[in-house]
C-alpha positions as CSV (number, residue, x, y, z in Angstrom):
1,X,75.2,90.1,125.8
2,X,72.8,92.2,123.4
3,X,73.0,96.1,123.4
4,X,69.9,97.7,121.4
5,X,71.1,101.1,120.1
6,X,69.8,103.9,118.6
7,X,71.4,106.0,116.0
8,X,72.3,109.2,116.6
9,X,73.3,110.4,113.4
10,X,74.4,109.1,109.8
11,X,77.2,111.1,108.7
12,X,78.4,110.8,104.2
13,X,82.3,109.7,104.1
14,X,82.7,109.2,100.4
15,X,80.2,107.8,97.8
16,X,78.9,104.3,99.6
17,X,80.6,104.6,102.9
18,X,78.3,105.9,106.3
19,X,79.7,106.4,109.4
20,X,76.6,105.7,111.9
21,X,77.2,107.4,115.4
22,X,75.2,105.1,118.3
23,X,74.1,105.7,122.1
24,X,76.1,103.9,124.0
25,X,75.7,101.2,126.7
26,X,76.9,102.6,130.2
27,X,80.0,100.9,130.9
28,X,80.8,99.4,127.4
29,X,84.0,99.1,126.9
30,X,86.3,98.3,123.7
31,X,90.2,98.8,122.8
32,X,91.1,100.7,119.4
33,X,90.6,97.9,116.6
34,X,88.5,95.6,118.5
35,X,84.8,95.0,116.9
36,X,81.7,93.9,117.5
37,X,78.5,91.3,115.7
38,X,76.2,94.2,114.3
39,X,72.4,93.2,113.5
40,X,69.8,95.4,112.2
41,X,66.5,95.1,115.3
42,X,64.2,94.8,113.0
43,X,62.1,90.9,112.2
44,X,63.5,90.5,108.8
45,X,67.1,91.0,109.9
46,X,67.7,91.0,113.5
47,X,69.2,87.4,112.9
48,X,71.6,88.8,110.6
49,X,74.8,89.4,112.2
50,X,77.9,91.2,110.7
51,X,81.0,92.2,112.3
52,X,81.9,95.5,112.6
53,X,85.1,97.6,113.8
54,X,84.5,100.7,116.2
55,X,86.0,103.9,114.6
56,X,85.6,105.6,117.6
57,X,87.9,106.1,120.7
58,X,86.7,104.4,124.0
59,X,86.0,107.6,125.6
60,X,83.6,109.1,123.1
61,X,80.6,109.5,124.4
62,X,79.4,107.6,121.7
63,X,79.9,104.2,119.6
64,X,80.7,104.6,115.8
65,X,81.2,102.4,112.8
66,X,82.6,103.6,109.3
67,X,80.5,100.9,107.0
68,X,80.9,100.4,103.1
69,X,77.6,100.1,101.9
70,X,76.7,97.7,99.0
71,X,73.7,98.9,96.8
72,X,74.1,95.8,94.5
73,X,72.2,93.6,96.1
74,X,69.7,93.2,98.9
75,X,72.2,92.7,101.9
76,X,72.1,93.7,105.2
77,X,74.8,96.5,104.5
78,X,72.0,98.0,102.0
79,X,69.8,98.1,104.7
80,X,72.1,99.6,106.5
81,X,72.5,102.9,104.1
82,X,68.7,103.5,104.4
83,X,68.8,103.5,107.8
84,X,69.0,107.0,109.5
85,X,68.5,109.0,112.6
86,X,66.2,107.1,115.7
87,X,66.7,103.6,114.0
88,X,67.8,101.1,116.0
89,X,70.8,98.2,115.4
90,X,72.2,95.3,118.0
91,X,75.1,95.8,118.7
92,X,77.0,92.5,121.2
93,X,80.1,91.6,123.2
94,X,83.4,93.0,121.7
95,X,86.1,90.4,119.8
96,X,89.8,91.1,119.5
97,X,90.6,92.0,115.9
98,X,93.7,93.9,115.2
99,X,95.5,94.8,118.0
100,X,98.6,97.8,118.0
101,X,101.6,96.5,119.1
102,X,104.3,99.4,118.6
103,X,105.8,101.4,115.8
104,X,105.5,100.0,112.6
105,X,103.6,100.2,109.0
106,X,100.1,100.1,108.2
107,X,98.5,98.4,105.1
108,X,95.2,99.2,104.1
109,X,92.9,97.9,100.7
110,X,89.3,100.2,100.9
111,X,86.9,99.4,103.7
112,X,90.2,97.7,105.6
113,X,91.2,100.9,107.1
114,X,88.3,100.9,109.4
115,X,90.5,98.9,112.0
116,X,93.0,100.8,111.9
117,X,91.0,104.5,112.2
118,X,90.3,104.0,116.1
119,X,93.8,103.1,116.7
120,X,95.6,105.5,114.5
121,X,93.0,108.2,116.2
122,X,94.3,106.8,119.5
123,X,98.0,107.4,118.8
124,X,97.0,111.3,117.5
125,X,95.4,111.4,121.4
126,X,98.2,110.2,123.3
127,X,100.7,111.9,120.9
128,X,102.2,108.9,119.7
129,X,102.1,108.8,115.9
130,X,105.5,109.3,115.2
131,X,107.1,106.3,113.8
132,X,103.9,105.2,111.9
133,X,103.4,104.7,107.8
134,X,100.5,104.1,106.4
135,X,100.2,102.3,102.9
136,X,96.8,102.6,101.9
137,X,95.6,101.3,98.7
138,X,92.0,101.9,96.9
139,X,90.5,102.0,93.4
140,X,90.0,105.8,92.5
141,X,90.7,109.1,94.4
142,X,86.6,109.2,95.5
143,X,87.0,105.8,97.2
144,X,89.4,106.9,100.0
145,X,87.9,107.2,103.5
146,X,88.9,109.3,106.0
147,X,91.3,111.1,103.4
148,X,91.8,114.6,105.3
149,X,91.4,113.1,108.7
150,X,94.1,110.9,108.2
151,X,96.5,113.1,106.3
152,X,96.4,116.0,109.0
153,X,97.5,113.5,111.6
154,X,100.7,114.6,112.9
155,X,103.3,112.6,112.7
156,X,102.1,109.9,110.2
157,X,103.4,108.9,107.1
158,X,101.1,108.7,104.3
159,X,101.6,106.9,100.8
160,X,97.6,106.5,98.8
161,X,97.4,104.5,96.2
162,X,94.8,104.6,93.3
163,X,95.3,101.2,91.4
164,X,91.9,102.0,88.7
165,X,92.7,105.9,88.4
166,X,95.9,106.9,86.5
167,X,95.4,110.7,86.2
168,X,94.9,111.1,89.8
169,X,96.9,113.0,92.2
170,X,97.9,110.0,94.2
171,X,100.6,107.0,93.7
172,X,99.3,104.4,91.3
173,X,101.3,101.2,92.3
174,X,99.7,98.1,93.5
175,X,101.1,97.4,97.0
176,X,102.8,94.3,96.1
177,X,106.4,93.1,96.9
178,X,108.0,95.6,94.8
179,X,106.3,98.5,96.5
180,X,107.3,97.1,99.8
181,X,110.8,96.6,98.9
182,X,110.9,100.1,98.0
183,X,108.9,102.1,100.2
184,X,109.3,100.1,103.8
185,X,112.8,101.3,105.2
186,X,113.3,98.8,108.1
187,X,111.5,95.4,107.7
188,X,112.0,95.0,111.7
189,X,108.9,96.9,112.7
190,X,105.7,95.7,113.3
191,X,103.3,95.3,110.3
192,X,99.4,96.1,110.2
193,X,97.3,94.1,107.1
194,X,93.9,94.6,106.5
195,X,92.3,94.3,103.3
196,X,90.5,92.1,100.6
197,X,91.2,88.5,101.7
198,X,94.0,88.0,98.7
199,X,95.6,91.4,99.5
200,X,96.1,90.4,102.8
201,X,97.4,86.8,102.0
202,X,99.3,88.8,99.3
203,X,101.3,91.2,101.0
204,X,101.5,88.4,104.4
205,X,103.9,86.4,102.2
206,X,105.6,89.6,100.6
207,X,106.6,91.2,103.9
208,X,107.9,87.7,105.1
209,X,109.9,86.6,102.2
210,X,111.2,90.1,102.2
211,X,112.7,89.7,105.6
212,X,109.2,90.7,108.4
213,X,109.3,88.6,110.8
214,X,105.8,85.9,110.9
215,X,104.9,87.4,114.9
216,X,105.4,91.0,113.8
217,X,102.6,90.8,110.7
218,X,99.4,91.4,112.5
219,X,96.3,90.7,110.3
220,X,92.6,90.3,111.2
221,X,91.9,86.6,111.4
């Protein structure tokens, strides 16, 4: 089913990421890290579909998405950062993505933290952070979404990583099978991957020859 939504507001996160805040649809209904096909309702791209995760929590009054935009050619995310207030986009039925299974450690490369904000926002609701890491890997300090939002979350262990910036304040390691041999404390837990298509098959194959078990690495497919 097609949902045509307005925007209600366009909202600067870092230098080319938006997060766009939508009416939305009485009685739809998504669970934290669960996304949707996004098209832009106008002729020239209507037909051009995109998924997208909601960074929101299901009882916002609202729907939001957190989108890297890409100025470097003419795509539909482009389109997307021109867009602003009273704009419309189709939005369609939700898709299971990455789905929170219990305690464990989060690994994010750049826009790949964008399934994990609803969830990781859910937790903070329900008080239920505790027990959670969060490994999240960018280029340079400016790239890092949600920075302060996710390091005031109670309860959750942070590591950033800046792999292009060495005179930042943040760790500098790649999040390879040496950091994970060092940084992850019990290899039992559940495991959260989202990333740049290598990074994920990357780190898949370091967390399970370092012990993870295959059904515990949870990865959007």
């Amino acid at each position: 089913m097609e949902h045509i939504v307005k925007i209600i507001s366009v909202t600067k996160v870092t230098h080319n990421v938006r997060q766009f805040n939508l009416e939305k649809p009485d009685g739809f209904h998504f669970n934290p890290g669960q996304a949707t096909d996004v098209s832009i309702n106008e002729a020239k791209w209507k037909d051009e579909l995109r998924p997208f995760t909601f960074t929101c929590l299901n009882n916002d009054p609202y729907l939001q998405f957190t989108i890297k935009i890409y100025t470097d050619h003419s795509g539909v995310t482009n389109r997307l950062g021109e867009l602003k207030t009273g704009d419309e986009l189709i939005i369609r039925d939700v898709w299971g993505a990455i789905e929170y299974k219990g305690p464990g450690y989060f690994i994010a490369g750049g826009a790949g933290i964008t399934p994990f904000i609803a969830i990781l926002r859910q937790l903070r609701e329900d008080g239920e952070l505790a027990g959670n890491t969060l490994f999240f890997s960018n280029q340079t300090d400016q790239d890092i979404i949600l920075e302060n939002e996710l390091k005031a979350m109670p309860g959750l262990d942070i590591i950033f990583t800046t792999t292009k910036q060495k005179d930042g304040k943040n760790d500098h390691r790649k999040i390879d099978i040496d950091f994970l041999k060092t940084e992850v404390k019990d290899f039992n837990k559940h495991f959260y991957v989202c990333g740049p298509d290598q990074m994920v098959l990357d780190v898949s194959k370091a967390l399970e020859s370092s012990g993870a078990k295959p059904d515990a690495v949870v990865f959007e497919k």
